[in-house]
ZALO-318997 format. One record per residue: residue in one letter; x, z, y of N, C-alpha, C in turn. Coordinates in steps of 0.05 Angstrom, whole numbers, always signed. Atoms other than C-alpha are relative to their C-alpha. Layout:
<atom aa="A" n_X="X" n_Z="Z" n_Y="Y" ca_X="X" ca_Z="Z" ca_Y="Y" c_X="X" c_Z="Z" c_Y="Y"/>
...
END
This chain:
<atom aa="X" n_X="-11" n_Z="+21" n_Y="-16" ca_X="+1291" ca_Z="+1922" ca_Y="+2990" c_X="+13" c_Z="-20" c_Y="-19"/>
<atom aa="X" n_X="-15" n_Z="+28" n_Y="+18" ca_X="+1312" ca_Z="+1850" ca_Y="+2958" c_X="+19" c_Z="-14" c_Y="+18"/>
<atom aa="X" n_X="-19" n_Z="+14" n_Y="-12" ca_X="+1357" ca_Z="+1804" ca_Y="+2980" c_X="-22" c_Z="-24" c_Y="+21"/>
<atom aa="X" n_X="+14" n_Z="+11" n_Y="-21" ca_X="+1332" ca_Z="+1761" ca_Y="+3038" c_X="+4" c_Z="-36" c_Y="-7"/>
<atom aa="X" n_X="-9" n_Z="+26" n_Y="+6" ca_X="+1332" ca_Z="+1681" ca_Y="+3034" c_X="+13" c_Z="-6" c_Y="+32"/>
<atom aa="X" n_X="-12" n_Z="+3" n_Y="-15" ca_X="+1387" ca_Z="+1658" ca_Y="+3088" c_X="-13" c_Z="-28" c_Y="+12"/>
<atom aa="X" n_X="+11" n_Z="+24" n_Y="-11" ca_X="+1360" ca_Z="+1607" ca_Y="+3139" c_X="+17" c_Z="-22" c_Y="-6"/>
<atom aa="X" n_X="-13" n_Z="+28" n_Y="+10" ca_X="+1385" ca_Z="+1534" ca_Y="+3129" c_X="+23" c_Z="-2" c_Y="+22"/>
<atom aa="X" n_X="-20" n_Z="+7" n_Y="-24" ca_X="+1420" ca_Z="+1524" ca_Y="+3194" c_X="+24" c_Z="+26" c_Y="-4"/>
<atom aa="X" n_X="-25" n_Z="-27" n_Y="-4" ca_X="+1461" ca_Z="+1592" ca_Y="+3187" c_X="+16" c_Z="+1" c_Y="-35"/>
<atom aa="X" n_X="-18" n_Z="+7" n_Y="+22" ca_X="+1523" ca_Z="+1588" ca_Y="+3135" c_X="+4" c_Z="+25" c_Y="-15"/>
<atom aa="X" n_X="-16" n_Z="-30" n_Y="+6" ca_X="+1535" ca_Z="+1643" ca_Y="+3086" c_X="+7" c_Z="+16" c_Y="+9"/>
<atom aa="X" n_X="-16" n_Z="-22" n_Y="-3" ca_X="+1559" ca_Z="+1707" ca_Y="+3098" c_X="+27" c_Z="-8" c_Y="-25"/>
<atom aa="X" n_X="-30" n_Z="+2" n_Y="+20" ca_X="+1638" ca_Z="+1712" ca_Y="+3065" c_X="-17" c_Z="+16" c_Y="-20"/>
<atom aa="X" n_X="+10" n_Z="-18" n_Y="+22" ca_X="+1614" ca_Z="+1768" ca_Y="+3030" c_X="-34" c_Z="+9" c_Y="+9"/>
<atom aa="X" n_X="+20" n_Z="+2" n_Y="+1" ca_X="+1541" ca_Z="+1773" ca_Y="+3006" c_X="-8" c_Z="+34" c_Y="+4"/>
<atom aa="X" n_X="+0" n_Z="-30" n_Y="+1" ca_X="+1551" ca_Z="+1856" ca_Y="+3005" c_X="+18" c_Z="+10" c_Y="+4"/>
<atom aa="X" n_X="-23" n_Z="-18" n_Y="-8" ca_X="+1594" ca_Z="+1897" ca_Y="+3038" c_X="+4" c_Z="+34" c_Y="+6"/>
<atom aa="X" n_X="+11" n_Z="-35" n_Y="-10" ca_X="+1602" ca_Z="+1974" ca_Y="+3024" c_X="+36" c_Z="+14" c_Y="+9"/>
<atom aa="X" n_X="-22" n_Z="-13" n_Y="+2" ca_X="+1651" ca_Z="+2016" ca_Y="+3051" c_X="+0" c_Z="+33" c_Y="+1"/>
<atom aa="X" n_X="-6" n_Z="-37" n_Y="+2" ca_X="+1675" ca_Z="+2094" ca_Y="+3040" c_X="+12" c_Z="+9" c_Y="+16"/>
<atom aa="X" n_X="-9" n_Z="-22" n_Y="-18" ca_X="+1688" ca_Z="+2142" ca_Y="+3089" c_X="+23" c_Z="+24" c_Y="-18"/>
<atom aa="X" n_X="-21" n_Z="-17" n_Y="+11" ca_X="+1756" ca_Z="+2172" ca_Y="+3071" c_X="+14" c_Z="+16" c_Y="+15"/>
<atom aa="X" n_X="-8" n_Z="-17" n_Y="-23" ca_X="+1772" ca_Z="+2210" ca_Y="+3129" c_X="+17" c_Z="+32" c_Y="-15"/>
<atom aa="X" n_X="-6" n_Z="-17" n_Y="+2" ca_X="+1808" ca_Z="+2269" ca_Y="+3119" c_X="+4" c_Z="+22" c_Y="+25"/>
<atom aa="X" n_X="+3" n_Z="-19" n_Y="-22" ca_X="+1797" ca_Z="+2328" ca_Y="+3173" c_X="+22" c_Z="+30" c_Y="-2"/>
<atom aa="X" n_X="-19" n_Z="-18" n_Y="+12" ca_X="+1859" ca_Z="+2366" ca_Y="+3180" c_X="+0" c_Z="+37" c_Y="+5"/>
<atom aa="X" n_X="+7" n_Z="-28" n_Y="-17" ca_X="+1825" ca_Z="+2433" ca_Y="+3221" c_X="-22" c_Z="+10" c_Y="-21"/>
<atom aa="X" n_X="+10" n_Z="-7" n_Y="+21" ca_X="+1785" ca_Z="+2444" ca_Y="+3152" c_X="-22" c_Z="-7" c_Y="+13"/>
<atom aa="X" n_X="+16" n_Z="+11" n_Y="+4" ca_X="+1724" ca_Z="+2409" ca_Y="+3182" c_X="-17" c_Z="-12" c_Y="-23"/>
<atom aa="X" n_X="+7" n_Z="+12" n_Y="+20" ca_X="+1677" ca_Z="+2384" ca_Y="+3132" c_X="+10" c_Z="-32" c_Y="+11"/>
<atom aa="X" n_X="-10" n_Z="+31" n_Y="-4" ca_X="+1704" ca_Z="+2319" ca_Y="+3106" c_X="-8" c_Z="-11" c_Y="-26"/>
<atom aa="X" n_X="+22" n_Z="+10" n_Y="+21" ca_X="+1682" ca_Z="+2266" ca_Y="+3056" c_X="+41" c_Z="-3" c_Y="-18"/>
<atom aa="X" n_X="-17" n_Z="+0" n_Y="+20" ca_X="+1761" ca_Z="+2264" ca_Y="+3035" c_X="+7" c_Z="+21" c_Y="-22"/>
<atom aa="X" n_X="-1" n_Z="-27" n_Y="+13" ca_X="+1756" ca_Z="+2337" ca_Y="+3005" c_X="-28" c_Z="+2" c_Y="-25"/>
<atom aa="X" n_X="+21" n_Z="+9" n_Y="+12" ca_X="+1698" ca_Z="+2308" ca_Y="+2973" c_X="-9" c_Z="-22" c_Y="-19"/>
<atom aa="X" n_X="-1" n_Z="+25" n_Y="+18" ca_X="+1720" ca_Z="+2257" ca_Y="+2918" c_X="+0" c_Z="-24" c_Y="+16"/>
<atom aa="X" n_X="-1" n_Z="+23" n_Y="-8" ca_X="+1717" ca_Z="+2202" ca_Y="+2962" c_X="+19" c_Z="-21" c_Y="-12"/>
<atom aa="X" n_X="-18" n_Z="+21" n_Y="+5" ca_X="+1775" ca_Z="+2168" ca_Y="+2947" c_X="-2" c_Z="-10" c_Y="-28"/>
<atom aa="X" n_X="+4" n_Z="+15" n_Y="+26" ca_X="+1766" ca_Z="+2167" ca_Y="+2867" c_X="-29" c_Z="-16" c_Y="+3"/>
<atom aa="X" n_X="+25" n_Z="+8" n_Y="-2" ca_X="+1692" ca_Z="+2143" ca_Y="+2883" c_X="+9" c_Z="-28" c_Y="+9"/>
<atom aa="X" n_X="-15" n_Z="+32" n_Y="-22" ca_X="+1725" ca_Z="+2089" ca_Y="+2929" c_X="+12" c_Z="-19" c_Y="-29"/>
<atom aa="X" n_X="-12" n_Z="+9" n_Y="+30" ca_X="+1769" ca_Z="+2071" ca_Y="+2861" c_X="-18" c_Z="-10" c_Y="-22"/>
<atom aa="X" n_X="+20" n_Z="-4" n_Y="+26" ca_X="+1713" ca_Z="+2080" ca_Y="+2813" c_X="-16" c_Z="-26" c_Y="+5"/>
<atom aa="X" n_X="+13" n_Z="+27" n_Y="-5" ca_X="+1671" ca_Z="+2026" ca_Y="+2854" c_X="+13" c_Z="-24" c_Y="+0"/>
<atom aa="X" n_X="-9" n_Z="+20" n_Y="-2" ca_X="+1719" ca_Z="+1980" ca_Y="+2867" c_X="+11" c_Z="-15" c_Y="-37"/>
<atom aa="X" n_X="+5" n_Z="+3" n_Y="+33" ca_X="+1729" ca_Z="+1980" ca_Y="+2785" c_X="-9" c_Z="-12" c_Y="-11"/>
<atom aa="X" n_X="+27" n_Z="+4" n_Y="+7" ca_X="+1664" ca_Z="+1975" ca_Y="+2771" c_X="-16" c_Z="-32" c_Y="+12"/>
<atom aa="X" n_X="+15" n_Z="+25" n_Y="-12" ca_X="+1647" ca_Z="+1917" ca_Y="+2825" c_X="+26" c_Z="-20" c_Y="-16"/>
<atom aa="X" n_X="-6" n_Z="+27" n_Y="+9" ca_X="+1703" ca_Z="+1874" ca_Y="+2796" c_X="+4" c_Z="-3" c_Y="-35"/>
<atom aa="X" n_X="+5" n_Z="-5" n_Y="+31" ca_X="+1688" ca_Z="+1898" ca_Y="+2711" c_X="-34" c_Z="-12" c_Y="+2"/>
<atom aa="X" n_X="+28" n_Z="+12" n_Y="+1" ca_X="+1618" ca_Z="+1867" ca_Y="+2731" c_X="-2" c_Z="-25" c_Y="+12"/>
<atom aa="X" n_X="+3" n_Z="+28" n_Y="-11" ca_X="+1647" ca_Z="+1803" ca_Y="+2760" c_X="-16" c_Z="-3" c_Y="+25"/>
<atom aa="X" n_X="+23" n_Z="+4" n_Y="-26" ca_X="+1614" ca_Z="+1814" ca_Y="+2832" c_X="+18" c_Z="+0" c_Y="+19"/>
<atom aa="X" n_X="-16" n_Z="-7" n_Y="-18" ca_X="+1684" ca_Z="+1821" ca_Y="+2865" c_X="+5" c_Z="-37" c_Y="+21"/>
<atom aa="X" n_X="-15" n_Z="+19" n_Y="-17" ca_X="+1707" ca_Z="+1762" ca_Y="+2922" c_X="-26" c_Z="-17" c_Y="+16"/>
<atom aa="X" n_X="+18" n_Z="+7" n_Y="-21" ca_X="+1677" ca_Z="+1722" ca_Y="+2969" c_X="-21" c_Z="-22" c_Y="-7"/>
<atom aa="X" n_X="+30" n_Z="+4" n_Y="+13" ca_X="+1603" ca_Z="+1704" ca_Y="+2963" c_X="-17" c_Z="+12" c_Y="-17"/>
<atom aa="X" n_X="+10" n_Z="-24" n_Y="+18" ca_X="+1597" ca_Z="+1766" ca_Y="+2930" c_X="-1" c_Z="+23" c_Y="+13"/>
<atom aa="X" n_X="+2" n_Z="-27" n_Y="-7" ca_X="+1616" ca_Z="+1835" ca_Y="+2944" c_X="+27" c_Z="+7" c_Y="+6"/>
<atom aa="X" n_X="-36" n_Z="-14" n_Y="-15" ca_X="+1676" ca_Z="+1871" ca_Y="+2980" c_X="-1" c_Z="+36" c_Y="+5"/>
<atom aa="X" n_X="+5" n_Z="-27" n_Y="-16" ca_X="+1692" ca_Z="+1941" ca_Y="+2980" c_X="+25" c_Z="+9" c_Y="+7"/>
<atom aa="X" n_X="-15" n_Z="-20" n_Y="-17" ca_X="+1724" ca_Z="+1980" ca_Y="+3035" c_X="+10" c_Z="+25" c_Y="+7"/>
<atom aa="X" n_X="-3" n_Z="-22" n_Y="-14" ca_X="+1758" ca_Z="+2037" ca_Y="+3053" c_X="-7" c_Z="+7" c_Y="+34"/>
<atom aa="X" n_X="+2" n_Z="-11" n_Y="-30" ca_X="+1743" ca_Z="+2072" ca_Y="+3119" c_X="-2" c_Z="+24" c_Y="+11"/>
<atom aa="X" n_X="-8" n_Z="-25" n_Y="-16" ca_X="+1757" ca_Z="+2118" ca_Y="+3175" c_X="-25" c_Z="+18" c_Y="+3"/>
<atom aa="X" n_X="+25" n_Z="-18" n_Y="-10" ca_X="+1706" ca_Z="+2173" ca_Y="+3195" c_X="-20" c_Z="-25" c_Y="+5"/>
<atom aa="X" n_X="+28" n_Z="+1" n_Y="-8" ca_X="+1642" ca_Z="+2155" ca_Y="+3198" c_X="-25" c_Z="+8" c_Y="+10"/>
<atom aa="X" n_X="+14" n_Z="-21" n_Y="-16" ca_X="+1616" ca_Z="+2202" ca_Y="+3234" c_X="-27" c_Z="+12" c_Y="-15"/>
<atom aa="X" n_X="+27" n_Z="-18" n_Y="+13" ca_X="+1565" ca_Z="+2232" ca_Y="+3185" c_X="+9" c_Z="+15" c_Y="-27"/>
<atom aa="X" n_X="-15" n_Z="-11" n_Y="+21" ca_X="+1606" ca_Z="+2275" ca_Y="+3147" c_X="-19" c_Z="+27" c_Y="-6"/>
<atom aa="X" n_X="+28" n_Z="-22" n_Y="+12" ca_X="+1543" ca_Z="+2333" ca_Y="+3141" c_X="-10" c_Z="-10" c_Y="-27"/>
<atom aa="X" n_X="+8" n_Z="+16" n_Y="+29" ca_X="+1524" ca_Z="+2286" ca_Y="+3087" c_X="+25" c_Z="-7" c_Y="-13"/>
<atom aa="X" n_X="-22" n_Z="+4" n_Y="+12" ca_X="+1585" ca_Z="+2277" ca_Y="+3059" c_X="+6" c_Z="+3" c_Y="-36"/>
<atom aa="X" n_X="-13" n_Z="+27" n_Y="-10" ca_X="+1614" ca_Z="+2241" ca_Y="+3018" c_X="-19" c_Z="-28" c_Y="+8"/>
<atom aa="X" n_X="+23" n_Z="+18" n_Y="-11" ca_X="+1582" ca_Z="+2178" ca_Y="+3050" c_X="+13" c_Z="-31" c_Y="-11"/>
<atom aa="X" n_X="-1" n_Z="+32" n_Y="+5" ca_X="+1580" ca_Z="+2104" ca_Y="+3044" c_X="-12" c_Z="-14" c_Y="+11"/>
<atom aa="X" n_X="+19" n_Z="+17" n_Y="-19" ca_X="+1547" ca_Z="+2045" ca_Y="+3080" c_X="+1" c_Z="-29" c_Y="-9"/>
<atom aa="X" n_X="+1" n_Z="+32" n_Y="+5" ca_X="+1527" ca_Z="+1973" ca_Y="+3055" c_X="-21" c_Z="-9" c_Y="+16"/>
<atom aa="X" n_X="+10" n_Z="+13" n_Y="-16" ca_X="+1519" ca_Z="+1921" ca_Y="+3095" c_X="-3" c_Z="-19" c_Y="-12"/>
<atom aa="X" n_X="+7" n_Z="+6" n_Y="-26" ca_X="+1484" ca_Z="+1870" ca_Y="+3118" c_X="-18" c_Z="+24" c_Y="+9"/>
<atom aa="X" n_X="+26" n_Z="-21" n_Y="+6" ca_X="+1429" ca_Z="+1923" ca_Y="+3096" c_X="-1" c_Z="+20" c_Y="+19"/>
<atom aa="X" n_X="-1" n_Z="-20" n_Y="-23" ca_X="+1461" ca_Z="+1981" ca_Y="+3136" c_X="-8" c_Z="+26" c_Y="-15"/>
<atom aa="X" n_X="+11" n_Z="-17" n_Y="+16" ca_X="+1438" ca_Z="+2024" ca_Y="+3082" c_X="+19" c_Z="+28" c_Y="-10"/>
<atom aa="X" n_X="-17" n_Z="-25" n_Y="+12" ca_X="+1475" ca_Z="+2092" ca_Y="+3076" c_X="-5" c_Z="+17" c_Y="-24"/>
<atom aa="X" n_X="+13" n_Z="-3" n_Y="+20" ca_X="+1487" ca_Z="+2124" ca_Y="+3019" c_X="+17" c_Z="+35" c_Y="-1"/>
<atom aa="X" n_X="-18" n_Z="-26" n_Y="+10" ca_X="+1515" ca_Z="+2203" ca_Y="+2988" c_X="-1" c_Z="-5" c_Y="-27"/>
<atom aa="X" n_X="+10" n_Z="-2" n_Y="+32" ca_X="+1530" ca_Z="+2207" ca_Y="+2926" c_X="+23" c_Z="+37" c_Y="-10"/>
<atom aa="X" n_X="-19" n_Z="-29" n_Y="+18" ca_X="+1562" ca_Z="+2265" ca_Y="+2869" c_X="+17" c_Z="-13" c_Y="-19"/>
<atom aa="X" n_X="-27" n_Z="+0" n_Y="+32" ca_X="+1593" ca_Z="+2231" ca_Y="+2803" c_X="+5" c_Z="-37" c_Y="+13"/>
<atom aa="X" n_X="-6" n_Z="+25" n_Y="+9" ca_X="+1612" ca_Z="+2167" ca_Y="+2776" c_X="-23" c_Z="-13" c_Y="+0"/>
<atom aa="X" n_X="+31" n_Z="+7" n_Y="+5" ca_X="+1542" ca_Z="+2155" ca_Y="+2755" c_X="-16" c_Z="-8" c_Y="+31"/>
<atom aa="X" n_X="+7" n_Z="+4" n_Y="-18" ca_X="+1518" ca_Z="+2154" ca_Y="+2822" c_X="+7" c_Z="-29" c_Y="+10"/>
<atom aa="X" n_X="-12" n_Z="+21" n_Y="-23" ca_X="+1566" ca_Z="+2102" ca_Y="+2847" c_X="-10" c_Z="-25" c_Y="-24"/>
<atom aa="X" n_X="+8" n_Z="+22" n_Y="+30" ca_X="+1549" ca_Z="+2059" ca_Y="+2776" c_X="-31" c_Z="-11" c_Y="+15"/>
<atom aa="X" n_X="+36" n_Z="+14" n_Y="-6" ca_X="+1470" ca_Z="+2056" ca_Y="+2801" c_X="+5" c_Z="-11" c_Y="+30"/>
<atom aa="X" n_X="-5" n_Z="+18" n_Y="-21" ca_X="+1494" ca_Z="+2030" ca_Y="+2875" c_X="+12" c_Z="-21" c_Y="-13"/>
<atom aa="X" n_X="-20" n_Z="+32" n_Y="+14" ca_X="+1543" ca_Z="+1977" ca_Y="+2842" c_X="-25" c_Z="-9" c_Y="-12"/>
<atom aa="X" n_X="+17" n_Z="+14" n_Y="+14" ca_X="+1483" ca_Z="+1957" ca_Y="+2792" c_X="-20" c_Z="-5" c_Y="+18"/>
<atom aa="X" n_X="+36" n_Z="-6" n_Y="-10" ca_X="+1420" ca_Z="+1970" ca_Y="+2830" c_X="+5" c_Z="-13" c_Y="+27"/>
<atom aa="X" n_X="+1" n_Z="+15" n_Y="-32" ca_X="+1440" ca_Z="+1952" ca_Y="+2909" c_X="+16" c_Z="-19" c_Y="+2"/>
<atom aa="X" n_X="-11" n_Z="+4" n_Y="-9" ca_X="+1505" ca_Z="+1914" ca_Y="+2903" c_X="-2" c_Z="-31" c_Y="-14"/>
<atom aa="X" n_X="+4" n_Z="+23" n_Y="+18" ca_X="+1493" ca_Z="+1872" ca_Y="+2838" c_X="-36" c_Z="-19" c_Y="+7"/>
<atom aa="X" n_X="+28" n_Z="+10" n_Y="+4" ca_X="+1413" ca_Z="+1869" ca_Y="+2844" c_X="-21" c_Z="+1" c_Y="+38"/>
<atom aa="X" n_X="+14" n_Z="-11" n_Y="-28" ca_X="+1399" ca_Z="+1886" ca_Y="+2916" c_X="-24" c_Z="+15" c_Y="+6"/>
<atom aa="X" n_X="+23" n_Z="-14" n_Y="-4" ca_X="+1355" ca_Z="+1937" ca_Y="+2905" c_X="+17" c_Z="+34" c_Y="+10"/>
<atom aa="X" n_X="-1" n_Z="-29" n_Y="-12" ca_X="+1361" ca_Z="+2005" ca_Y="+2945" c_X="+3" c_Z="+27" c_Y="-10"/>
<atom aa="X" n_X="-3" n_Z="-19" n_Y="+19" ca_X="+1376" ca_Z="+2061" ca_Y="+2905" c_X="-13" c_Z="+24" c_Y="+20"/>
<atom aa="X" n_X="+15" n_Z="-9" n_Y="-9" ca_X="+1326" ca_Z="+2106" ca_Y="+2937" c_X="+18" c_Z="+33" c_Y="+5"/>
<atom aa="X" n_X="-8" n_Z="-21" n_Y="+4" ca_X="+1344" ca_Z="+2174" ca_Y="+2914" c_X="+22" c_Z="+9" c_Y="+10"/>
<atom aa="X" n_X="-31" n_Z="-1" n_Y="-13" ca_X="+1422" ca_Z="+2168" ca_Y="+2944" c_X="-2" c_Z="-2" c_Y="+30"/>
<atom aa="X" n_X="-7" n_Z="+10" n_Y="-30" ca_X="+1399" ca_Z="+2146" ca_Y="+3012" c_X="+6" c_Z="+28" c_Y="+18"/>
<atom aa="X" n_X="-1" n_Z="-22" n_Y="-11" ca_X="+1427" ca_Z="+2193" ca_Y="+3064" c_X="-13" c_Z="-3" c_Y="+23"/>
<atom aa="X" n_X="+21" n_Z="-4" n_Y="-14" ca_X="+1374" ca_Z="+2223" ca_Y="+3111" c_X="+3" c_Z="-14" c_Y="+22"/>
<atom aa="X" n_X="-14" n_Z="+19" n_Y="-31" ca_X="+1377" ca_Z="+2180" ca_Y="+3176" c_X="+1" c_Z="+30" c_Y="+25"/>
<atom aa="X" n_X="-3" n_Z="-25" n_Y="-18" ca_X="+1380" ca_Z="+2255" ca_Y="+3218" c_X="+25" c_Z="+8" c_Y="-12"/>
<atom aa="X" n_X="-26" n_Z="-15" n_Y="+12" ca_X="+1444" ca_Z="+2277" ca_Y="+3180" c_X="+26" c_Z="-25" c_Y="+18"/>
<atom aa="X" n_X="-27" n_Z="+10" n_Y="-16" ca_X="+1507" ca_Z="+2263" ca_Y="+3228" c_X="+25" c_Z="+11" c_Y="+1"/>
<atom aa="X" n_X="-27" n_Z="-7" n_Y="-7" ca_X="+1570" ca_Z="+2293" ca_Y="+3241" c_X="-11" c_Z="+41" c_Y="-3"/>
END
């Protein structure tokens, strides 16, 4: 997937990429994506998107967020406009989303989480 050319009549998006992390924390020992690195991941990207100059508006924004209801796959993530969910494990992981989907708009294949994996 590439980046799309935006019709003439329709104005920018603020931000050209928007991912955010599911930081939920489930206090009945549910699986959760906060028991699950999330939050340094959350850190690590937000780092990384503005040590690569892709941070503010007309670029890229990243978010924290509440449940996302697909914590089976956990930890999770989701960039939009794309919609594209993601799992990951290290640092490394979140490095090839920042370069590959966020910088270059390409899909990081291997990360995507299954579209049947939910809650």
């Amino acid at each position: 997937m590439t980046d799309a050319t935006p019709d003439a009549a329709t104005p920018p998006p603020y931000y050209r990429r928007h991912i955010f992390f599911c930081l939920n924390d489930r206090a009945n020992g549910e699986a959760c994506c906060a028991r699950r690195g999330a939050q340094q991941a959350f850190e690590h990207c937000k780092a990384q998107v503005r040590a690569l100059g892709l941070a503010g508006p007309g670029q890229v924004r990243v978010n924290k967020a509440g449940c996302l209801d697909r914590c089976a796959g956990g930890p999770v993530a989701v960039v939009y406009p794309e919609g594209v969910w993601y799992t990951y494990v290290d640092h490394a992981d979140i490095d090839e989303i920042v370069t590959s989907h966020l910088r270059d708009g390409v899909v990081v294949e291997r990360l995507r989480l299954p579209p049947d994996v939910g809650r």
